[in-house]
SETOR-338236 format. One record per residue (C-alpha): residue number from 1; residue in one letter; x, y, z. Coordinates in nm, 3 decimals, padded with zeros to 5 digits. Layout:
N
   roro   pati         u         v         w
    NUM      A         X         Y         Z
...
end
This chain:
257
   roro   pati         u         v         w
      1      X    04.561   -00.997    05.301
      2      X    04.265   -01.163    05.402
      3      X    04.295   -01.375    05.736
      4      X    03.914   -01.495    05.662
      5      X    03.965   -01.612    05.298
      6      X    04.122   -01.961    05.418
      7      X    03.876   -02.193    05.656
      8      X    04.198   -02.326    05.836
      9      X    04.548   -02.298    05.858
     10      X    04.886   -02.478    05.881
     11      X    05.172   -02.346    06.051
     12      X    05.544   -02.390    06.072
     13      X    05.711   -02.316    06.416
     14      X    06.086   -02.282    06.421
     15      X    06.133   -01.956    06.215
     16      X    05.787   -01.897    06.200
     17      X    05.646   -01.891    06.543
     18      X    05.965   -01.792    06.713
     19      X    06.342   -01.836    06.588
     20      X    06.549   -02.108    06.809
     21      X    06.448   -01.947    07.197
     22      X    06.384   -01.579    07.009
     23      X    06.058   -01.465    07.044
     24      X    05.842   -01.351    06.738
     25      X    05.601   -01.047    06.876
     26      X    05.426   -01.120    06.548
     27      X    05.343   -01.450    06.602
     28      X    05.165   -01.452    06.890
     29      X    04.981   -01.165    06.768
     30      X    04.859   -01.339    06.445
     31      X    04.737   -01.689    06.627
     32      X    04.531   -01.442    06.867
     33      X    04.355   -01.315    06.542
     34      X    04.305   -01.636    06.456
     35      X    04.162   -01.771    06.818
     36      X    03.957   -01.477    06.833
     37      X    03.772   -01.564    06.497
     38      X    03.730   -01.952    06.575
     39      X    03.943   -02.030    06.265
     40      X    04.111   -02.379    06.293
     41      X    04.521   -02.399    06.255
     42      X    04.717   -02.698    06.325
     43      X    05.087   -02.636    06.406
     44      X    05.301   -02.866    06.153
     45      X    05.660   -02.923    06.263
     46      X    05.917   -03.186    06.112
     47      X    06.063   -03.212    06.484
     48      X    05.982   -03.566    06.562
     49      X    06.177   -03.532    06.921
     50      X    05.897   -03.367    07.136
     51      X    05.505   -03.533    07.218
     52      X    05.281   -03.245    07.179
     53      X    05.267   -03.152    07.523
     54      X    05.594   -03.079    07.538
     55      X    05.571   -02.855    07.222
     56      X    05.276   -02.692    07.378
     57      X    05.434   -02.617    07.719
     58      X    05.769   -02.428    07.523
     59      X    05.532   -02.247    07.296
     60      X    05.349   -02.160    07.636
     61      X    05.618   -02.109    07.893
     62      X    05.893   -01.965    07.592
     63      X    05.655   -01.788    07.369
     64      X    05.359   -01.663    07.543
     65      X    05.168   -01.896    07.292
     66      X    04.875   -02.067    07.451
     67      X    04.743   -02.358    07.261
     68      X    04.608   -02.681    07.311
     69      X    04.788   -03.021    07.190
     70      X    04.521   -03.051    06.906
     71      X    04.662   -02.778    06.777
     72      X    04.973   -03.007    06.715
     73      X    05.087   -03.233    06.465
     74      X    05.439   -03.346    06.449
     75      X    05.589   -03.558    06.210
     76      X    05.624   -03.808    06.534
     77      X    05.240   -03.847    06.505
     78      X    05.233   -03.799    06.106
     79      X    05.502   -04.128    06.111
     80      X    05.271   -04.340    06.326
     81      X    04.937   -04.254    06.166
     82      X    05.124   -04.322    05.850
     83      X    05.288   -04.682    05.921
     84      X    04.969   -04.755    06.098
     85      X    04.750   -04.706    05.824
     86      X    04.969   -04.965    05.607
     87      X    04.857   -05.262    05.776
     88      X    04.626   -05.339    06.045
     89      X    04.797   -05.666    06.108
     90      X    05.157   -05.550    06.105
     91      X    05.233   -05.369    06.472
     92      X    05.610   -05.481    06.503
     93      X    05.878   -05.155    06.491
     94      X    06.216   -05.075    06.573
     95      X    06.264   -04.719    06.595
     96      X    06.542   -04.512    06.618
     97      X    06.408   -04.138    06.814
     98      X    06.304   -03.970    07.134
     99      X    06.038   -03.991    07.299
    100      X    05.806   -03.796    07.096
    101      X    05.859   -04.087    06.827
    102      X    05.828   -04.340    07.049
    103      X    05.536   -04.223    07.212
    104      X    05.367   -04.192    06.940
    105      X    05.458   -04.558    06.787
    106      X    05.371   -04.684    07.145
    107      X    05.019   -04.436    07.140
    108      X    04.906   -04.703    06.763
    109      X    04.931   -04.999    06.962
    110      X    05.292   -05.073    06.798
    111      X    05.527   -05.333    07.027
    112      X    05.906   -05.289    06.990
    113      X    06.110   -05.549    06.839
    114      X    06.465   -05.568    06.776
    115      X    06.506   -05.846    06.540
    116      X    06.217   -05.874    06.293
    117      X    06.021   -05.577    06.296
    118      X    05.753   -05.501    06.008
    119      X    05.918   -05.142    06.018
    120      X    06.209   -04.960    06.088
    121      X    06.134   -04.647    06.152
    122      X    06.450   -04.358    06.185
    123      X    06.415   -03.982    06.333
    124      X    06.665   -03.808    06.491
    125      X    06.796   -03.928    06.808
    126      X    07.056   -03.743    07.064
    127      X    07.197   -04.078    07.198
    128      X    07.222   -04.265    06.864
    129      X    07.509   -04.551    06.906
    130      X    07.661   -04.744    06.653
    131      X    07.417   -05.026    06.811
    132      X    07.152   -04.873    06.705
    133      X    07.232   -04.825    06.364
    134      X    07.350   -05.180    06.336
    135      X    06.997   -05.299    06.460
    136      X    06.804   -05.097    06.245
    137      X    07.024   -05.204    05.930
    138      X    07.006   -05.585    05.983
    139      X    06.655   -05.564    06.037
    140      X    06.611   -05.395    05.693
    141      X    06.845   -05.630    05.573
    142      X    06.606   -05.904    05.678
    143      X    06.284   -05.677    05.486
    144      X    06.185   -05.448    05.733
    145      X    06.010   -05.113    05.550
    146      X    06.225   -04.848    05.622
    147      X    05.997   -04.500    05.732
    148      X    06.228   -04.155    05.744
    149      X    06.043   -03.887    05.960
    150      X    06.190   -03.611    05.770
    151      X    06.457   -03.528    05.553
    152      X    06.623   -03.192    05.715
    153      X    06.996   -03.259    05.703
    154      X    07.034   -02.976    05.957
    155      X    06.875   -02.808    06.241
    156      X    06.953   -02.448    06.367
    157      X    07.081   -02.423    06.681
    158      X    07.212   -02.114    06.971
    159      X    07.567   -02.295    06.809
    160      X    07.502   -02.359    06.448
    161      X    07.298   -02.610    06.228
    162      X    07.421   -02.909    06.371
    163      X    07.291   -03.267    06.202
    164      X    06.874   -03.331    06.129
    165      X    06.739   -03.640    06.097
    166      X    06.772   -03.688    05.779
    167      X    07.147   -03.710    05.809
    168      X    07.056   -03.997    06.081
    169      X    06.866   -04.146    05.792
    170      X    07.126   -04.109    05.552
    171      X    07.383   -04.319    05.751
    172      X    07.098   -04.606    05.744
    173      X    07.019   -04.565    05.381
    174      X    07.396   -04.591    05.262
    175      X    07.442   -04.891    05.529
    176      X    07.111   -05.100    05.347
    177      X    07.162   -04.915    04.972
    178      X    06.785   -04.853    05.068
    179      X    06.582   -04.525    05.006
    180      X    06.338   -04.472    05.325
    181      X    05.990   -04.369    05.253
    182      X    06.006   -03.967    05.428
    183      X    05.697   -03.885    05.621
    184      X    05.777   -03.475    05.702
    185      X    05.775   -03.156    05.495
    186      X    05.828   -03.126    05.181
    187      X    05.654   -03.492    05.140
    188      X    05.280   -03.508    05.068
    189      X    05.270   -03.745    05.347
    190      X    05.220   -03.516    05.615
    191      X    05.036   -03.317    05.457
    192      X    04.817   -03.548    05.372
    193      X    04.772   -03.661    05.713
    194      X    04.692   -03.306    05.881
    195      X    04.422   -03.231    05.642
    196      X    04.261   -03.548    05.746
    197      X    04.318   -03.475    06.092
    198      X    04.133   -03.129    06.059
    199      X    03.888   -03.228    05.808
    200      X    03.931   -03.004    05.516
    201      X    04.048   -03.016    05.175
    202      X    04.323   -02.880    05.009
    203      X    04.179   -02.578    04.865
    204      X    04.038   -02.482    05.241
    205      X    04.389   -02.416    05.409
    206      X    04.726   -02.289    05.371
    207      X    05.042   -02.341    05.484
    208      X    05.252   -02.071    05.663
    209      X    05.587   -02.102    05.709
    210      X    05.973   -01.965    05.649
    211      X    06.145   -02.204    05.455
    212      X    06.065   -02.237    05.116
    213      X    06.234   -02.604    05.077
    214      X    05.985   -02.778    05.374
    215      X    05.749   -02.541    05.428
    216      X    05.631   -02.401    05.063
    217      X    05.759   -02.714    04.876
    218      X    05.507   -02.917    05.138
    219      X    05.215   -02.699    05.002
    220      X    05.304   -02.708    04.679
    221      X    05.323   -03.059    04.621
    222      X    04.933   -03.123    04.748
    223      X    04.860   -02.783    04.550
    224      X    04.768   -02.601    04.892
    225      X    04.826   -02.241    04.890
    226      X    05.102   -02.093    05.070
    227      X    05.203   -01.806    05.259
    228      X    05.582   -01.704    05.310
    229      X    05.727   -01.487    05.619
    230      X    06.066   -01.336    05.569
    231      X    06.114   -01.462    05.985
    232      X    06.321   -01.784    05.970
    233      X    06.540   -01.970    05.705
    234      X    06.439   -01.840    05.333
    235      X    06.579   -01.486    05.154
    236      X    06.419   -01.273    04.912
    237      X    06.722   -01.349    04.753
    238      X    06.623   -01.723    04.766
    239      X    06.324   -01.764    04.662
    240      X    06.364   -01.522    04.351
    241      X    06.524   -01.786    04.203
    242      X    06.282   -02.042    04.230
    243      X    06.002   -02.090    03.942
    244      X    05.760   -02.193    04.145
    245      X    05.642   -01.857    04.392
    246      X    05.491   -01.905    04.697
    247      X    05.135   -01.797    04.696
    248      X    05.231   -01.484    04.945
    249      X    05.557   -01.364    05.064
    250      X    05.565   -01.104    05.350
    251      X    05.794   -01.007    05.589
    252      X    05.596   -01.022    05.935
    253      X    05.271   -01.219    06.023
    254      X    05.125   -00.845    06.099
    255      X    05.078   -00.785    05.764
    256      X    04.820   -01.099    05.755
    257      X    04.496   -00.959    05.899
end
């Protein structure tokens, strides 16, 4: 296992860095290796909620993980950089998300607008209301593009995998009989995006993570190698049955030196 063969690397964080508030010894130990040899990583996480400072100061406080926020790319930022790049002209959104969404939006020079939007953008949201979802289906209705951040239909919580945002999105897509366009692992999109963001081609990087179905799938599609740690979400058992293999499978980030 060679931590120099790659010139940069893309990481998951929830079952990869550290597992809900559990801290991952190995973690911490492998993004020192890679600090201490100047090799450039970019955290990729489909949690649109949090701005990067907020994902910074848990992975600080929490985790003992000290990074900067351009170490971080959410699918918050992925969303905006992607509806951004559409159409110079179009800056109208209605958004359904936290902050770290809205921030984001806000951060491109996007206005909010209820009524006729250019885009309707959906991530997952604590407070959604029955409002909202109204909103964000008439607007549709009326041809607003419909963005997904990311398709997870759960998250794992201290209490269970409780609903993603993609079962946020769902509601909208059976209310407009409209498929969103989903920005977050496994879609190219933000993959697409980070690469850009750290300057380097597909064949420079890979991407690390514990769940085959975001994580691996993500690499896979834009033909990026990847490496699989046995820390989070995916079994042996799992993947076995899948016919694509990641590129690496181990079962803690100290066996990547």
């Amino acid at each position: 296992m060679d931590l120099e063969k790659y010139k940069g690397y893309l990481i998951d964080l929830d079952g990869t860095m550290y597992k809900g508030k559990i801290k991952i010894p190995a973690a911490k130990r492998f993004i020192e290796r890679l600090q201490d040899k100047d090799i450039p990583f970019l955290f990729l996480t489909n949690n649109s909620t949090q701005t990067p400072e907020a994902v910074v100061e848990n992975l600080g406080m929490n985790f003992d993980i000290h990074v900067g926020v351009e170490n971080v790319y959410t699918t918050a930022l992925a969303t905006a950089d992607y509806v951004a790049d559409l159409d110079e002209n179009k800056r109208k959104v209605y958004a359904i998300g936290e902050l770290g969404l809205k921030q984001a939006l806000m951060d491109k020079g996007f206005r909010f607008e209820e009524v006729t939007p250019d885009y309707v953008v959906v991530g997952l949201d604590y407070d959604v209301t029955y409002h909202k979802f109204e909103l964000a289906t008439l607007a549709i209705k009326r041809g607003a593009k419909f963005i997904g951040t990311n398709p997870d239909t759960n998250l794992p919580n201290e209490r269970g995998l409780v609903p993603g945002a993609g079962s946020v999105i769902a509601l909208v897509e059976r209310a407009t009989q409209q498929v969103a366009t989903y920005v977050g692992k496994p879609e190219k999109i933000i993959m697409e995006k980070a690469l850009k963001k750290m300057n380097m081609k597909a064949d420079d990087v890979i991407m690390v993570g514990d769940n085959y179905n975001t994580d691996i799938k993500a690499g896979i599609a834009l033909d990026i190698d990847t490496l699989l740690v046995y820390t989070g979400v995916s079994t042996r058992e799992d993947v076995a049955k899948e016919k694509i293999k990641p590129t690496y499978e181990i079962n803690s980030l100290d066996e990547w030196q």
